[in-house]
C-alpha positions in Angstrom: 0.0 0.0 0.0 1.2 3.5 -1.1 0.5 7.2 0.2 0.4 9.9 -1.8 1.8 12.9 -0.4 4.0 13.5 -4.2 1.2 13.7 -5.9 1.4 16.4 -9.0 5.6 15.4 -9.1 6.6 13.5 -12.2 10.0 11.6 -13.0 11.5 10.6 -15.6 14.1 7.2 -15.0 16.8 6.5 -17.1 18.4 3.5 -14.7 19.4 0.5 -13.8 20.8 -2.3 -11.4 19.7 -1.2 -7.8 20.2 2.2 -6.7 17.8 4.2 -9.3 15.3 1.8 -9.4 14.6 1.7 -6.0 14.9 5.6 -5.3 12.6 5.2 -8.5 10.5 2.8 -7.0 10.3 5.1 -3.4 9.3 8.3 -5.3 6.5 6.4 -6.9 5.2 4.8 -3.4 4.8 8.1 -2.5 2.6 9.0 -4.9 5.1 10.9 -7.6 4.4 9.6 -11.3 7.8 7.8 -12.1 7.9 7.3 -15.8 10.7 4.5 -16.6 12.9 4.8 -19.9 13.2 1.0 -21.3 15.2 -0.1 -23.8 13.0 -1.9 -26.7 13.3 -5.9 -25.6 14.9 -5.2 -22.1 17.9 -3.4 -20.7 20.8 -5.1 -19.2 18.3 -6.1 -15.9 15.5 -7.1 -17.2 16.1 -10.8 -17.0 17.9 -10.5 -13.9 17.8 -13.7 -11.8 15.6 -15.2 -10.0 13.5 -16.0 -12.9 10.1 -17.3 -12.9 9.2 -20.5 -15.4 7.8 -18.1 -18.1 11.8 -16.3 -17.8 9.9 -13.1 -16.1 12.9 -11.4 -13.4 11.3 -11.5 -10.0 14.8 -8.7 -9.2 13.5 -6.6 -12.0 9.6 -6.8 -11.3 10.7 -5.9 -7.2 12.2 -2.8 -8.3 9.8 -1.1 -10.8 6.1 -1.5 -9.6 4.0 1.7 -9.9 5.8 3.0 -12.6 4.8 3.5 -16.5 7.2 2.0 -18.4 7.9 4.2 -22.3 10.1 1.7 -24.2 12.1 3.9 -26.7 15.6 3.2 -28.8 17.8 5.3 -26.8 20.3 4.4 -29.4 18.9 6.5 -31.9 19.0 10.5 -32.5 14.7 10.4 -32.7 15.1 8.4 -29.3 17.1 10.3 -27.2 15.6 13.6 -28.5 12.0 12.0 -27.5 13.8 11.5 -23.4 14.8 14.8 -23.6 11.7 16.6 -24.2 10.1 14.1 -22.0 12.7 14.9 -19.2 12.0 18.4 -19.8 8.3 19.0 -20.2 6.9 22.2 -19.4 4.5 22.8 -16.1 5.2 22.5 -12.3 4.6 18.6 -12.5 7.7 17.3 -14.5 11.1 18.5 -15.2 12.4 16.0 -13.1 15.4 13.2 -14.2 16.3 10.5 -12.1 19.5 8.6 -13.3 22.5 6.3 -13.6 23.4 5.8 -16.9 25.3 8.6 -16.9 25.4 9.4 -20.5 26.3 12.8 -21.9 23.0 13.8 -24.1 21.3 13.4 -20.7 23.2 15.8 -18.5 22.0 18.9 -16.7 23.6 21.5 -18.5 22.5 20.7 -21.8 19.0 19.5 -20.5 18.9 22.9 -18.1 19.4 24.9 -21.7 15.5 23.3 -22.3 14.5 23.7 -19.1 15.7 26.2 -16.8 14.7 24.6 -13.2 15.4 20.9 -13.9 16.0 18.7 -11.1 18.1 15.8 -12.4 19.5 13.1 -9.6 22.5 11.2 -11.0 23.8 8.4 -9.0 27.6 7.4 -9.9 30.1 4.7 -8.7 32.5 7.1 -7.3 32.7 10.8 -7.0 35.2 11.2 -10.3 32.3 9.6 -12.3 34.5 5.9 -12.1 32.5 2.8 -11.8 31.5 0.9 -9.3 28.7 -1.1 -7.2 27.7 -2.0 -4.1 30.2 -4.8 -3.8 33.3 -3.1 -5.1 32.2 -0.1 -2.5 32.0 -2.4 0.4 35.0 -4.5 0.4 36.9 -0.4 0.6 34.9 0.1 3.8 36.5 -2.4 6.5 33.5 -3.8 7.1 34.4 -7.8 5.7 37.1 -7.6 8.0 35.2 -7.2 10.8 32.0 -9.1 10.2 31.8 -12.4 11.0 34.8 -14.0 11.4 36.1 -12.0 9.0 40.5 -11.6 8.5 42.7 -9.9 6.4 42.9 -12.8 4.2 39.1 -14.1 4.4 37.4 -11.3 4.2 33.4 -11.6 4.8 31.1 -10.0 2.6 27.6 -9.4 3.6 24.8 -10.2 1.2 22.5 -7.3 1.3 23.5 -4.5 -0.6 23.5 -2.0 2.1 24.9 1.1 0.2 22.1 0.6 -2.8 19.3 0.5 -0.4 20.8 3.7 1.4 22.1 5.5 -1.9 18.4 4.7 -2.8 16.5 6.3 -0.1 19.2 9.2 -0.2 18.6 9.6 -3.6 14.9 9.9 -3.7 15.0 12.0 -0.3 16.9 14.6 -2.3 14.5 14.6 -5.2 11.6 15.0 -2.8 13.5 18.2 -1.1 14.8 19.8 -4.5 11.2 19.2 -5.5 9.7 21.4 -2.9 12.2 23.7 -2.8 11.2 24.5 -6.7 7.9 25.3 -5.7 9.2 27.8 -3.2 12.2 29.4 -5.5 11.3 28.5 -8.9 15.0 27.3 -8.9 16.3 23.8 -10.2 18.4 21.7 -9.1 21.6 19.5 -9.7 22.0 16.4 -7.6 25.0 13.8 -8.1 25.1 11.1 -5.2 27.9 8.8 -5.1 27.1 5.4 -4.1 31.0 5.3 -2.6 30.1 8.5 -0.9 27.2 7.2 0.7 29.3 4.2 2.2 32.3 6.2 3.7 29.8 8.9 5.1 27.9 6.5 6.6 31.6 5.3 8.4 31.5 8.9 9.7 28.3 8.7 10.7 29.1 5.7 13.2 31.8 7.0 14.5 34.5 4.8 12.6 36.4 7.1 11.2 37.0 9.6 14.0 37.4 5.9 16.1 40.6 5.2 12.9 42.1 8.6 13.0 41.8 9.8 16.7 41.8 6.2 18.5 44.6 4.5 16.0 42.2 1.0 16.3 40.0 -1.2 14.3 37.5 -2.8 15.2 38.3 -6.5 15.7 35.9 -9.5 14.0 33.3 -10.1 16.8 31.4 -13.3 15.1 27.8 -12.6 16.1 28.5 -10.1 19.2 27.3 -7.2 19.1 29.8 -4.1 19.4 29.5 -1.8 22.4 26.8 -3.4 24.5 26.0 -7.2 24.8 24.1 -9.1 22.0 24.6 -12.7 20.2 22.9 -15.2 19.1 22.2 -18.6 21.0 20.4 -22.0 20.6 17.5 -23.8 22.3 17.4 -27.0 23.2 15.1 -27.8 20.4 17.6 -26.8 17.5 16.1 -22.9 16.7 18.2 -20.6 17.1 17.7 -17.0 18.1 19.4 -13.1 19.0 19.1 -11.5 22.5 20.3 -8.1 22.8 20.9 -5.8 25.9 21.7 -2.4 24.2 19.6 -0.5 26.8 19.8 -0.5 30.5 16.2 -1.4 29.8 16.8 -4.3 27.8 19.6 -5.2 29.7 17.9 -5.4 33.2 14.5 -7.6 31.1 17.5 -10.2 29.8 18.8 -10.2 33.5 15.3 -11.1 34.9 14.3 -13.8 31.9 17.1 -15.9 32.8 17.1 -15.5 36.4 20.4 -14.2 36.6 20.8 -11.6 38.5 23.0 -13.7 41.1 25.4 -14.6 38.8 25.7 -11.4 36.9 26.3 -9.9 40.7 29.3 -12.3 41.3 30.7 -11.5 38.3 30.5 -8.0 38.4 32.6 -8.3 41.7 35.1 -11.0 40.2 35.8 -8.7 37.1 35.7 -4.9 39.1 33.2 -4.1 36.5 29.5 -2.2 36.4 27.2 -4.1 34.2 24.5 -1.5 34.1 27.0 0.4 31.5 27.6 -1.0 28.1 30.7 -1.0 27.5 31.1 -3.3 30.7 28.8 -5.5 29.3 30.5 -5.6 26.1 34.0 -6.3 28.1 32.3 -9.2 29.5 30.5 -10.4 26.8 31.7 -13.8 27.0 31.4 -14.7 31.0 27.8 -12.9 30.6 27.1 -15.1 27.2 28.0 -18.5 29.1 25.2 -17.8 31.5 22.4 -16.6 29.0 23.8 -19.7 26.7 23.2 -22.1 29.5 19.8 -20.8 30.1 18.2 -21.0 26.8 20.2 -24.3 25.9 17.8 -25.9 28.4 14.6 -24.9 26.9 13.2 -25.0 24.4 11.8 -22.3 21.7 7.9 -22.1 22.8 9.2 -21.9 26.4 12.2 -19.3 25.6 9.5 -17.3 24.0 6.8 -17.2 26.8 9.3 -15.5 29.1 11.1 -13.4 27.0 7.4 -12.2 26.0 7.1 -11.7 29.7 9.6 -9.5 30.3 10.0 -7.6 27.6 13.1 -9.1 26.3 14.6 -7.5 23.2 15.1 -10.9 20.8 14.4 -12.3 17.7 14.1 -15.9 15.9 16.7 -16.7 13.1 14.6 -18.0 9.9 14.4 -18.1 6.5 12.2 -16.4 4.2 10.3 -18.8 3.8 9.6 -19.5 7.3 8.9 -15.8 7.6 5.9 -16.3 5.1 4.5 -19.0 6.8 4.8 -17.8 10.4 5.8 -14.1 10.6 2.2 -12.1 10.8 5.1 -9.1 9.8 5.0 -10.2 6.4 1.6 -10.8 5.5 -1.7 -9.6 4.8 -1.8 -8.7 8.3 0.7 -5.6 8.2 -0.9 -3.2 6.5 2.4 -2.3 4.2 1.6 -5.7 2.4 -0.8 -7.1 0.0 -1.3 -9.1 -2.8 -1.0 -7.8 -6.5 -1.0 -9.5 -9.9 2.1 -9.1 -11.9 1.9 -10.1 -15.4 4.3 -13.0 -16.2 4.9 -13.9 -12.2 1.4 -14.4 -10.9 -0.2 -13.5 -8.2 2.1 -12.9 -5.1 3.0 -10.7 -1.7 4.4 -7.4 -2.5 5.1 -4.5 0.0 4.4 -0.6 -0.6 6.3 2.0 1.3 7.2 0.9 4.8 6.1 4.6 5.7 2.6 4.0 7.9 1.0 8.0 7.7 -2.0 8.0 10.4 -4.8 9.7 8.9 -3.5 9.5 5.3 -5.4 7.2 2.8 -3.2 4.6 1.8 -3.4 3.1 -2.3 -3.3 -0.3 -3.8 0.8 -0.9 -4.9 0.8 -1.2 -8.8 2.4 -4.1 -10.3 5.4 -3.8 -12.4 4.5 -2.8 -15.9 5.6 -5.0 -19.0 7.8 -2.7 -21.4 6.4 -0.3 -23.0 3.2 -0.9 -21.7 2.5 3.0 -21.2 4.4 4.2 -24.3 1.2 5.7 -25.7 0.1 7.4 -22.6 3.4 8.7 -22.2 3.6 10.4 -26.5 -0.1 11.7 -26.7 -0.9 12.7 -22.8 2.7 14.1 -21.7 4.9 14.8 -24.9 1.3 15.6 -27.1 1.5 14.0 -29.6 -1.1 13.4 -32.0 -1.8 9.6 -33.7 -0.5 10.3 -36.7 3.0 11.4 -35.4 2.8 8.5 -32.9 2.0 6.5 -35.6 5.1 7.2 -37.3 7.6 6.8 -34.7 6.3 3.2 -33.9 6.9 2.7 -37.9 10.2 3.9 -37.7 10.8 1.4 -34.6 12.1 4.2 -32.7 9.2 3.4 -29.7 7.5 0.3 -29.0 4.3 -0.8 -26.8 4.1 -4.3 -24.8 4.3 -6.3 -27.8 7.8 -6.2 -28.2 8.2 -7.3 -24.6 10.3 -10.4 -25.8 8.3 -12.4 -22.8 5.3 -11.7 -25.1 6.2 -13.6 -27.8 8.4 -16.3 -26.2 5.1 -19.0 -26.5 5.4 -19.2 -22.7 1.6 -18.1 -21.0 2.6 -14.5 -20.9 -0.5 -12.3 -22.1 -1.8 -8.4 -21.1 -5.3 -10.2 -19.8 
């Protein structure tokens, strides 16, 4: 389910992989009409894995739904002239470009000569306009050397692509911002976001670089511990496994009571001279106080671990796998009001998530499926660009645009149809 509080905003997206999708994606969930520039039969995503049996991308339909999609050869003069004018359409709604490609015949200063207060986003690799991705940006950061068991010579990379996501969200906060600020100035804007620049600010951000340059340490690989307080994970006697943290005092003094501890973590706090209602006590004794809390939950099992951690509050939660989550987690389901089920042509019928953002008092909208390409190419010539038939007429002659036919799932004889 989507609000829509960028209602009246257009974009125009020019993108691929993750970043610019999803910021893509974000803008539209908030109500902004995102209008996505395809590539006639698919850009270099489009049948990204997983694939369902009819070879539709499950990656690719995750990142575009509630968008149009206007499949136009970007490799030809006619195409890129019909972005451009798209990208640059007079009124307060558009003038908006959202981007990764990167590509010179969509840059500000020759799109700005069109339209004065364009707002174009361009997310790069690095700040010198180099490439890169999430991947290449997060084995620079330290942070494989000190997750996990991570070393110098087996690093540890984490799966989720962490600087996407947040380049994302960055991305299409800026938009959002340069957006109002138009309405109040008249004035454009140019944005440039480096996903490498998100990454190392976010270091700053935490504290790990001033901890580098004014502290002369790294941080060491903790396994599952958590840094600064106490946290890991432990297993019942049943085979789950789950995480306890005790960040707060709070949590802390609900994990002492759960597990009937308070005696032990007493003696040990006078064996080790240390004050365990401060976290970075509790951090220095992480693995005298994890002996205790592992002995505890090692004796029960999962349902009973769960009734008193209920009971007192316990900050915890149960390792599982995705598809346990849809079969047991009421967080993703039906039951959470930022889910629901949708129709997406070629996948099926399936679970899909709006905005996590829950507004109270605001309306919230069905979430659109991902489009097929080109399935809005005629909304997007005659209602934005204003075009008549005839001169639409022409460019689909000419090849230069295409509708959904040319989808190549659409004529690959698998059950892919517009019903």
């Amino acid at each position: 389910m989507n609000v829509e509080l960028l209602t009246g905003l257009r974009v125009v997206e020019s993108s691929a992989f993750i970043a610019a999708p999803l910021a893509g994606m974000t803008l539209a969930q908030f109500g902004a009409d995102v209008i996505r520039i395809d590539m006639i039969g698919g850009g270099i995503d489009y049948a990204r894995l997983p694939l369902v049996a009819g070879g539709r991308s499950l990656y690719w339909t995750g990142l575009n739904k509630g968008k149009r999609s206007f499949a136009v050869d970007i490799r030809r003069p006619e195409g890129r002239e019909l972005v451009q004018e798209l990208a640059t359409s007079p009124g307060q709604q558009g003038g908006v470009l959202l981007t990764n490609i990167g590509v010179p015949w969509l840059g500000h200063e020759l799109l700005s000569k069109r339209r004065s207060d364009l707002i174009s986003c361009t997310i790069e690799g690095n700040p010198d306009g180099s490439t890169a991705v999430d991947y290449t940006v997060n084995c620079a950061t330290g942070f494989p050397f000190i997750t996990g068991p991570g070393t110098r010579d087996s690093p540890v990379n984490h799966v989720l692509p962490a600087w996407d996501l947040a380049c994302a969200y960055q991305a299409a906060f800026a938009i959002a911002a340069a957006a109002m600020n138009r309405v109040r100035t008249g004035k454009g804007a140019e944005l440039r976001l480096a996903l490498s620049d998100v990454a190392f600010s976010a270091l700053s951000h935490l504290g790990m670089l001033a901890e580098a340059e004014l502290l002369l340490q790294e941080r060491p690989a903790l396994g599952n511990y958590l840094y600064g307080a106490f946290g890991r994970d432990f297993g019942t006697q049943d085979g789950h496994r789950l995480y306890v943290a005790g960040i707060s005092l709070g949590q802390w003094k609900s994990l002492v009571r759960a597990c009937e501890m308070q005696p032990a973590m007493d003696r040990l706090q006078s064996q080790l001279g240390l004050d365990f209602t401060k976290e970075g006590d509790r951090f220095q004794a992480r693995e005298v106080i994890a002996k205790e809390i592992d002995r505890w939950v090692g004796s029960r099992t999962i349902a009973q671990v769960r009734h008193t951690f209920d009971e007192h509050s316990v900050c915890w939660g149960q390792y599982q796998t995705v598809q346990q989550a849809l079969a047991h987690d009421s967080r993703v389901s039906s039951a959470n009001p930022i889910f629901e089920r949708i129709h997406t042509l070629g996948v099926g019928t399936h679970l899909a998530s709006g905005t996590p953002v829950r507004l109270r008092g605001q309306a919230r909208h069905p979430t659109a499926a991902a489009p097929v390409l080109g399935a809005h190419t005629d909304e997007v010539l005659m209602d934005v660009l204003k075009l008549d038939s005839a001169a639409v007429g022409r460019l689909y002659d000419a090849g230069v645009v295409a509708g959904p036919e040319r989808d190549p799932l659409m004529s690959s004889g698998q059950p892919f149809s517009l019903a």
